[in-house]
C-alpha positions in Angstrom: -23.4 13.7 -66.9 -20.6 16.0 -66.9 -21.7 18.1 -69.8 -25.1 19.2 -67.7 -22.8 20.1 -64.1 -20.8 22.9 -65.8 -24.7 24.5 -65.5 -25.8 23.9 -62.3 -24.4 27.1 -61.0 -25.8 28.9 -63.7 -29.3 27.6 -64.5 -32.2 26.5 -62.0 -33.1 22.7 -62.8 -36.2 23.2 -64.6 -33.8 25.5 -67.3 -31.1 22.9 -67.6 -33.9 20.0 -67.9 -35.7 21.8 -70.7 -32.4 23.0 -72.2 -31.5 19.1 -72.3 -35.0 18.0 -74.0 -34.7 20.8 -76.6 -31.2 19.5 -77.4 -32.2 15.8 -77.4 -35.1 16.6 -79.7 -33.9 19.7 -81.4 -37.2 21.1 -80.6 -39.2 23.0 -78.2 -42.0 20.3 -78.5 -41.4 16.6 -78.3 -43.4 15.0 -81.3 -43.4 11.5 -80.8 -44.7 11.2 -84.5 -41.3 12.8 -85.5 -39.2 9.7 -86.3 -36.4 11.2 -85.1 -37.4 12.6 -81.9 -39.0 9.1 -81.3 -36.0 7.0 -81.8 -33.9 9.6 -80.1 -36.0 9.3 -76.9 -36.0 5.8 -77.3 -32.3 5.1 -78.2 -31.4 6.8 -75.4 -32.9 4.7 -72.9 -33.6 1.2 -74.7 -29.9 1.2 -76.5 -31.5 0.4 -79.8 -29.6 -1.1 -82.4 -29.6 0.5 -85.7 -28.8 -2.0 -88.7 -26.0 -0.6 -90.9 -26.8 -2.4 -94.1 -30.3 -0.7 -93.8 -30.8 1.9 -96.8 -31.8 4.8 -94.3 -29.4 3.6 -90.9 -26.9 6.0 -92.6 -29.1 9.6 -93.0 -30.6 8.4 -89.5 -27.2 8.3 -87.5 -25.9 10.9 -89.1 -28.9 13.3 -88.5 -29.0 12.1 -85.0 -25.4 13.3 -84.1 -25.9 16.0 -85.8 -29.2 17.1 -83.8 -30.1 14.9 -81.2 -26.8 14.1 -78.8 -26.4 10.9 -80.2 -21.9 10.3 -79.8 -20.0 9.4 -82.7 -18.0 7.2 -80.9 -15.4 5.9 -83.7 -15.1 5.6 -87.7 -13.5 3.3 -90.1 -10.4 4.0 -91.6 -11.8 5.9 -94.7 -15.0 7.0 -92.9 -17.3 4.6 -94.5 -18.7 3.2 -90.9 -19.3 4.9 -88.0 -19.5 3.5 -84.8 -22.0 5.7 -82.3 -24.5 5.8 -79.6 -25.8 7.4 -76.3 -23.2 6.9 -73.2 -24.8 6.7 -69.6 -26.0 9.7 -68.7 -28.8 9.3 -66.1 -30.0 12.8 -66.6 -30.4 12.6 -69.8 -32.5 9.6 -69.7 -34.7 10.7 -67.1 -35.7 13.8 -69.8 -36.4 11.0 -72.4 -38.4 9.6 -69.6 -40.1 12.7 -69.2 -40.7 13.2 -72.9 -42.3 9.5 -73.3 -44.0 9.8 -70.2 -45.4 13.6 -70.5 -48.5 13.0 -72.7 -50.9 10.0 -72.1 -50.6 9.3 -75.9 -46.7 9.7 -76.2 -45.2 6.9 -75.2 -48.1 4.7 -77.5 -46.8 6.9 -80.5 -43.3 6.2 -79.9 -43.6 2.7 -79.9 -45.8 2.5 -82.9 -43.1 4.3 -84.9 -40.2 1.8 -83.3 -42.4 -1.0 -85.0 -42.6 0.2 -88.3 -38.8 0.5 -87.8 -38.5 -2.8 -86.6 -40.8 -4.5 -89.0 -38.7 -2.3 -92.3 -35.3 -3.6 -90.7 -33.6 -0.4 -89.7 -33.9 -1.3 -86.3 -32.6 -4.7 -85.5 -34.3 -6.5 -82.2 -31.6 -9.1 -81.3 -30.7 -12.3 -82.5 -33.1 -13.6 -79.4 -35.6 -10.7 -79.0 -33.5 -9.0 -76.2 -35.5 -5.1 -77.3 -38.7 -6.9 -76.3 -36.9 -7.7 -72.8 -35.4 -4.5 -72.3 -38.5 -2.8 -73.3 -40.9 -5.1 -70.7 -38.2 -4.2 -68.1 -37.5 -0.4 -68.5 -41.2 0.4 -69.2 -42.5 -1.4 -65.9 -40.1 0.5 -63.8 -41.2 3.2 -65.8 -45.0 2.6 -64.7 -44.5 1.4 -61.2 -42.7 4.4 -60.0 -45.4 6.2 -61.5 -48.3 4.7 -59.9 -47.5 6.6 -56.4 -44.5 8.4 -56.6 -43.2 9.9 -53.8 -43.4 14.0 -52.4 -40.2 15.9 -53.0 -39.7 14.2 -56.3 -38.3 15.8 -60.1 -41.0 14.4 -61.8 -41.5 16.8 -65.1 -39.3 19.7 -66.7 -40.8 22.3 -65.3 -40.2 21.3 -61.3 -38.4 24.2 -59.2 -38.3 23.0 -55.6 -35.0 22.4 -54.0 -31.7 21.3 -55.8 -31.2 18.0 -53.4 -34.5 16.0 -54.9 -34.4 13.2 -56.7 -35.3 12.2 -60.5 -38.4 10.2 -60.6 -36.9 7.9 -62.7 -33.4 7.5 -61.1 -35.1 5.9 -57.6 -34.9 3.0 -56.4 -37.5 0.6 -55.9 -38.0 -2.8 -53.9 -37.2 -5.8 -55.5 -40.3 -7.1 -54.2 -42.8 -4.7 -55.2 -41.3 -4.2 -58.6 -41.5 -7.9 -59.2 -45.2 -7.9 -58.3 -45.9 -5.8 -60.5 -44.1 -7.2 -62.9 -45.5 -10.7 -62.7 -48.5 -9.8 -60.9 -49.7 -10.3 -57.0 -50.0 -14.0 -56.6 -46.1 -13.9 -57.7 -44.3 -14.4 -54.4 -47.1 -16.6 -53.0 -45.0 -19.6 -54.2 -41.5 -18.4 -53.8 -42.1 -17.5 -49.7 -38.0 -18.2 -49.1 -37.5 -16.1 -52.2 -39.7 -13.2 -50.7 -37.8 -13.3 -47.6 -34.2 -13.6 -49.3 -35.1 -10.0 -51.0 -37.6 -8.4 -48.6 -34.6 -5.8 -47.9 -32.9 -5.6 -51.4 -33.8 -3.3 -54.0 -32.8 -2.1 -57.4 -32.6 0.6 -59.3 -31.6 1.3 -63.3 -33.1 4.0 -65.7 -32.2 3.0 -69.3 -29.4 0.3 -70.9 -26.2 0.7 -72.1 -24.1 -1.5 -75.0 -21.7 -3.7 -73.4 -18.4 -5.0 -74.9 -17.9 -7.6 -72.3 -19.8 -9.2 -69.6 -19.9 -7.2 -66.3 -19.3 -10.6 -64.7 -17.0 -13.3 -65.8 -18.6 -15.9 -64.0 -21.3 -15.5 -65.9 -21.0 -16.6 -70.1 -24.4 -17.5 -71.0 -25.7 -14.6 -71.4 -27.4 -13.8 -74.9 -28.2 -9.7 -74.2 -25.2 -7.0 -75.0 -26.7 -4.6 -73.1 -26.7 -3.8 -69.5 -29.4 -1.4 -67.6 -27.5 1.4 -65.6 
């Protein structure tokens, strides 16, 4: 987040959010047929895992820190691995949210070219299908927030109301709405102590991050890396 503040003095917010999606695609344009630009905008918020034995995970990493803001984070002693990724950057991932989100067709595209990924082996899903979860989870926050969002809100790149709003995408939403819509209406009808355990509690994450060790150590069954921020 740091790298887009030394701007804010400088630029209006719809020049540092367009600035931000030409540098994450290297491009004026998001293409979501442009392998790149798709797995950039999805990397970014899905944490996707890129298999290093694949024949093309090299030429893919390496164009991606090159161009698209991806961090190398560390090398091997000799250079032959690199170790690299997208930090959290909330910004950031609310302009891949934009990008997927922008066109009715985009975010279709995108996936379509993260399955031929999947299905060649560059992109690995987990060893229990935890990109399918991630995926379900992100992409319905994605949708509910869209379905009414509220006045006042950065919703697209080109927004120039005042500097104080908040990114779509960044909100917060109610536990029990978002789980409605999740699961679908007739959800809480048969968890009613449930419903009124969380009818004040609400949640709010816009993309997932690579953990290294579990956020909490009472907790060791879990199977998925990756947290949502």
């Amino acid at each position: 987040m740091n790298r887009w503040k030394s701007l804010v003095e400088k630029c209006v917010i719809a020049g540092i959010l367009k600035l931000a999606a030409q540098k994450l695609c290297k491009s004026k344009i998001f293409d979501p047929n442009d392998t790149n630009q798709a797995l950039t905008a999805l990397s970014q918020r899905f944490g996707l895992d890129i298999c290093f034995s694949h024949p093309n995970a090299v030429s893919y990493l390496e164009k991606a820190v090159a161009s698209h803001l991806r961090i190398c984070f560390s090398t091997t002693k000799g250079g032959m691995w690199a170790f690299t990724g997208y930090p959290s950057e909330p910004l950031l991932s609310y302009v891949a949210a934009i990008l997927l989100h922008g066109m009715p067709a985009n975010l279709g595209i995108a996936l379509r070219v993260l399955k031929r990924k999947v299905d060649d082996g560059m992109v690995e899903i987990g060893k229990s299908g935890e990109l399918a979860s991630r995926l379900l989870l992100l992409l319905a926050k994605d949708l509910f927030i869209r379905q009414d969002p509220s006045a006042g809100m950065i919703q697209d790149l080109h927004y120039n109301g005042s500097g104080d709003a908040e990114l779509i995408d960044c909100q917060k939403v109610s536990v029990i709405d978002f789980l409605a819509y999740l699961f679908g209406k007739t959800f809480w009808s048969r968890l009613v102590e449930g419903k009124t355990a969380f009818q004040h509690a609400y949640i709010n994450f816009s993309h997932w991050v690579p953990m290294t060790e579990f956020i909490s150590l009472q907790v060791s069954d879990q199977t998925d890396a990756n947290s949502p921020r």
